[in-house]
Backbone as CSV, one residue per row, in Angstrom:
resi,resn,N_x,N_y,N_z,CA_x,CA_y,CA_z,C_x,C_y,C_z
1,UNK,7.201,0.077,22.330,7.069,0.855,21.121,5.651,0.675,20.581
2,UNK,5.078,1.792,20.784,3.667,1.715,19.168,3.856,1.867,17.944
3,UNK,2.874,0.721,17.383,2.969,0.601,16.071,1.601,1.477,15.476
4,UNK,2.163,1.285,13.848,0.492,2.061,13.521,0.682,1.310,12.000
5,UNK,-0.651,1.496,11.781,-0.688,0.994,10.032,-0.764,1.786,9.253
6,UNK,-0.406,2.928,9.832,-0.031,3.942,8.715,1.525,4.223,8.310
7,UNK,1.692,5.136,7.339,3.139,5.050,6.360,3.339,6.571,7.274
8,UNK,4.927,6.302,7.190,5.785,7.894,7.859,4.447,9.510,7.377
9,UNK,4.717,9.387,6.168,3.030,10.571,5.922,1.585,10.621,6.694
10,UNK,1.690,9.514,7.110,0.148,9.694,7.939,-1.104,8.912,7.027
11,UNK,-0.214,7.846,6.134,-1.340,7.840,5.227,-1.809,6.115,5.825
12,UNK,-3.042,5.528,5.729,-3.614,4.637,6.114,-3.117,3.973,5.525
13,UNK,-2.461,2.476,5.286,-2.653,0.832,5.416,-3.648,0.163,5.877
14,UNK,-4.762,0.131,5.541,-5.417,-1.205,6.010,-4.442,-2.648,5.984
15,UNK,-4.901,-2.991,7.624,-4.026,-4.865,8.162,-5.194,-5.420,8.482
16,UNK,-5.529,-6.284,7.518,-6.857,-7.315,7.990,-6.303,-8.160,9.392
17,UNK,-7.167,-7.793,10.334,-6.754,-9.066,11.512,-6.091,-10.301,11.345
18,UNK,-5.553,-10.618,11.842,-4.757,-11.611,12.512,-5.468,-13.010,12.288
19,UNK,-6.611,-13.010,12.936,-7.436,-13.890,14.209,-8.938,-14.063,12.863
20,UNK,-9.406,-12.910,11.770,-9.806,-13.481,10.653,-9.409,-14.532,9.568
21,UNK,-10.188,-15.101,9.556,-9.969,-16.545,8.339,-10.649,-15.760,7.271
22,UNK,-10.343,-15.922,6.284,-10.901,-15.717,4.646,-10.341,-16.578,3.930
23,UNK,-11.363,-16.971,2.648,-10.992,-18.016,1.735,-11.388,-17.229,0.266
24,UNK,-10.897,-17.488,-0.655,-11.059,-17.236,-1.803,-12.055,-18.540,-2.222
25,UNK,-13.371,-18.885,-2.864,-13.826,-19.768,-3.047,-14.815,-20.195,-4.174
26,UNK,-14.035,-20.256,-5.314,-14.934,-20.146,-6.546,-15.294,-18.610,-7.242
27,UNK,-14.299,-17.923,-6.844,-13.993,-16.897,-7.092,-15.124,-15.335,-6.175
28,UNK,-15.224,-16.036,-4.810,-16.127,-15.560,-4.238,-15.235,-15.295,-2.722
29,UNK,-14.564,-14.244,-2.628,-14.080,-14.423,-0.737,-15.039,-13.907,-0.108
30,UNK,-14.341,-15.107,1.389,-15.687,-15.360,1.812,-14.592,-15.100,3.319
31,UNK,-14.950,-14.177,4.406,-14.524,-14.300,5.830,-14.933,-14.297,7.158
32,UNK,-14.550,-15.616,7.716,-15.110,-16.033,8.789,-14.418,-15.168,9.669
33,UNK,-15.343,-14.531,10.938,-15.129,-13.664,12.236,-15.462,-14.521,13.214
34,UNK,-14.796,-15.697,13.828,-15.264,-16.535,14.522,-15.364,-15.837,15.965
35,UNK,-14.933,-14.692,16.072,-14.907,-13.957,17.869,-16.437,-13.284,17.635
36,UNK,-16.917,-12.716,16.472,-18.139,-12.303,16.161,-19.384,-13.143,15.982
37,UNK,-19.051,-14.527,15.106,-19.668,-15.284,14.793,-20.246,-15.235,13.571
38,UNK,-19.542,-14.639,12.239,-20.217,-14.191,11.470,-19.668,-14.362,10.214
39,UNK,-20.140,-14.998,9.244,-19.683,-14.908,8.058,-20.080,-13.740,6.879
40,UNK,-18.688,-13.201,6.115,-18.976,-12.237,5.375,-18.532,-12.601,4.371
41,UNK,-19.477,-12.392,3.075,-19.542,-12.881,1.467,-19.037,-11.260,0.987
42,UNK,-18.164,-11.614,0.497,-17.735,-9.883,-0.425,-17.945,-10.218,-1.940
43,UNK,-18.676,-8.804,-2.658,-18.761,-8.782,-3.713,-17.034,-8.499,-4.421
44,UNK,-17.035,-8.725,-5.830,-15.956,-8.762,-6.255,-14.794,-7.644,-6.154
45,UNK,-15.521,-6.378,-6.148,-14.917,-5.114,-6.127,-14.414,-4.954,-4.279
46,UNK,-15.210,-5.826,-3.338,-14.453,-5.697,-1.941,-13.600,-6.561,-1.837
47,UNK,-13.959,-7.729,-2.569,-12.869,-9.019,-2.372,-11.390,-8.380,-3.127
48,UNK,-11.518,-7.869,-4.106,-10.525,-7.212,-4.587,-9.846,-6.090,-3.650
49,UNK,-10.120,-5.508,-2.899,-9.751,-4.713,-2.193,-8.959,-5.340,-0.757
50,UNK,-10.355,-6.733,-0.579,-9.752,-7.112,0.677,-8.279,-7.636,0.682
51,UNK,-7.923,-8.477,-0.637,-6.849,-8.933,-0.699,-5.617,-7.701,-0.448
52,UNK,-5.933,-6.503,-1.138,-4.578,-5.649,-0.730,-4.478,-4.816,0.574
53,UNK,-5.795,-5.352,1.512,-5.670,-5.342,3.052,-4.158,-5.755,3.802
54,UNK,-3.509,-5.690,3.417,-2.393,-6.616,4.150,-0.910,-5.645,5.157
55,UNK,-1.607,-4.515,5.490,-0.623,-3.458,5.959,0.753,-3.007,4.951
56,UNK,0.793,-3.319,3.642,1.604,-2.943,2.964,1.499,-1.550,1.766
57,UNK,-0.274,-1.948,1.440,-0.565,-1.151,0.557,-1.311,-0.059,1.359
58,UNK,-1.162,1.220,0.591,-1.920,2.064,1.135,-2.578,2.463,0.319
59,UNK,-4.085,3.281,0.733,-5.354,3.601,-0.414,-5.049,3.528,-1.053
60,UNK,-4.103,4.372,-1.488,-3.966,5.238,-3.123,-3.048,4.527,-3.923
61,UNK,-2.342,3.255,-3.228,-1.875,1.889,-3.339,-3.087,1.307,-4.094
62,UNK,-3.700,1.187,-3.555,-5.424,0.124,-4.056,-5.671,0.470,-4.796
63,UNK,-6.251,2.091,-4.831,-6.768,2.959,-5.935,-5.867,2.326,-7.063
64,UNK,-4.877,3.150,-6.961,-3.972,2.601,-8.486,-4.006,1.387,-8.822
65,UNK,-3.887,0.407,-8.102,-4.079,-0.708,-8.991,-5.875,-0.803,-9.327
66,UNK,-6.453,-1.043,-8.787,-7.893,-0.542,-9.305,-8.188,0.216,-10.651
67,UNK,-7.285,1.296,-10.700,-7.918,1.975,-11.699,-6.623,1.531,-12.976
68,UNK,-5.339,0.894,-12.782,-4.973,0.627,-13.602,-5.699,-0.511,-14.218
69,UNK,-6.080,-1.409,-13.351,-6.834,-3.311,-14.176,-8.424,-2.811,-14.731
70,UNK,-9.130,-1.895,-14.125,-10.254,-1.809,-14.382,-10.709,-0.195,-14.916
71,UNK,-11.816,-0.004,-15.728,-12.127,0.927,-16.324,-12.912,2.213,-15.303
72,UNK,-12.126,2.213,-14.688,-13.385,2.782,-13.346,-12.077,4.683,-12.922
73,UNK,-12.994,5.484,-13.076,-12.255,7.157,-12.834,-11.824,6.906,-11.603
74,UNK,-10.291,7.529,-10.919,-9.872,7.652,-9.980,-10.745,8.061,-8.683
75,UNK,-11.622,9.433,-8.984,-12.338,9.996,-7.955,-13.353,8.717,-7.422
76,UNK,-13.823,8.054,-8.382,-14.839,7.286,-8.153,-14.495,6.316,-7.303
77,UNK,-13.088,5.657,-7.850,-12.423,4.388,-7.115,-11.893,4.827,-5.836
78,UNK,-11.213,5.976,-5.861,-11.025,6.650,-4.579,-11.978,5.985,-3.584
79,UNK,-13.386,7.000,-3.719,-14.273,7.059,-3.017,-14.847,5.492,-2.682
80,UNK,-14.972,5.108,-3.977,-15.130,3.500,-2.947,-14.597,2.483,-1.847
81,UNK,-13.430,2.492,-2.726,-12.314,2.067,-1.778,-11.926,2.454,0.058
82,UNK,-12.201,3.306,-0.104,-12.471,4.605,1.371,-13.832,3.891,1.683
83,UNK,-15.116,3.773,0.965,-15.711,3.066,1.561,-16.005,1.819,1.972
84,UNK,-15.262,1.214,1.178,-15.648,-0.384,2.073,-14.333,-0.734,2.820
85,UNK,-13.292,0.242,3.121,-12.447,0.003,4.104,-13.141,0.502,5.295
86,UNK,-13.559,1.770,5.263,-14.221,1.926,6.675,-15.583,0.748,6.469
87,UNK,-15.949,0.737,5.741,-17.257,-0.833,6.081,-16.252,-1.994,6.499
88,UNK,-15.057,-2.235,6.344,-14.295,-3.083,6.934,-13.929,-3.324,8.317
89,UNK,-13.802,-1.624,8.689,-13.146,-1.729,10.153,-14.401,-1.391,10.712
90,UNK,-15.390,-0.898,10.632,-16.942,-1.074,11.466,-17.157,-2.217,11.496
91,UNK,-16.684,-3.720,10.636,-17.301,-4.629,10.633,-16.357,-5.383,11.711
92,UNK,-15.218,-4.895,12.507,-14.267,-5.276,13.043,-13.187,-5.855,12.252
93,UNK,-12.883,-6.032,10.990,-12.137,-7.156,10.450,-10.159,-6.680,9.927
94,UNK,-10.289,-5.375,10.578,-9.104,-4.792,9.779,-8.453,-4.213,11.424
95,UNK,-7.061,-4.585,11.666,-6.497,-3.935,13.195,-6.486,-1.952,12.786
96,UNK,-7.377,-2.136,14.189,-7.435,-0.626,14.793,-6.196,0.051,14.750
97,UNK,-6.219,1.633,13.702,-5.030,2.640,13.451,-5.174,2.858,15.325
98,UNK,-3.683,3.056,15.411,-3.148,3.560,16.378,-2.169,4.747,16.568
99,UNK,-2.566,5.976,17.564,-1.979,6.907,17.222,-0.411,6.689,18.254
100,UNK,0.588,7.256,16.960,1.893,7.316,17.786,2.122,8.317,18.803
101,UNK,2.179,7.987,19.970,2.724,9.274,20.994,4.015,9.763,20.115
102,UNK,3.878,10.994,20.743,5.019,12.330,20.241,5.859,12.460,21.358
């Protein structure tokens, strides 16, 4: 059976890897890519995001909570959010969407 991290609609879940370490650390997450070799410092608005990486939430999952805790317009948070998830999975750190055979 294939899996995918997306919801019955087609809509994306970001699943941070497996095989990534991240730490929350003085209010700074911080994640080690030890197959890459690389440590990544996220500003607060990705660290916030990274945490609802977890294949449960989807964008507009994020978005909403985003725009409910913080003062920031939907379109705007949208659009960010969309971007540092794809800066996520270019950076390798989130498992590759997989398409379901039909």
């Amino acid at each position: 059976m294939i899996t995918s991290d997306k919801s019955p609609a087609g809509e994306t879940r970001p699943r941070r890897r497996t095989d990534i370490i991240s730490r929350n650390i003085e209010g700074e997450t911080v994640i080690l890519h030890r197959e890459a070799g690389v440590l990544h410092k996220l500003n607060p608005t990705a660290g916030y995001i990274w945490t609802y990486c977890d294949g449960t939430q989807s964008i507009d999952e994020i978005v909403d909570r985003l725009v409910a805790e913080y003062d920031i317009d939907s379109a705007t948070c949208r659009k960010d959010v969309s971007d540092v998830v794809s800066q996520f999975r270019s950076l390798d750190l989130l498992v590759p969407e997989l398409s379901v055979a039909k």
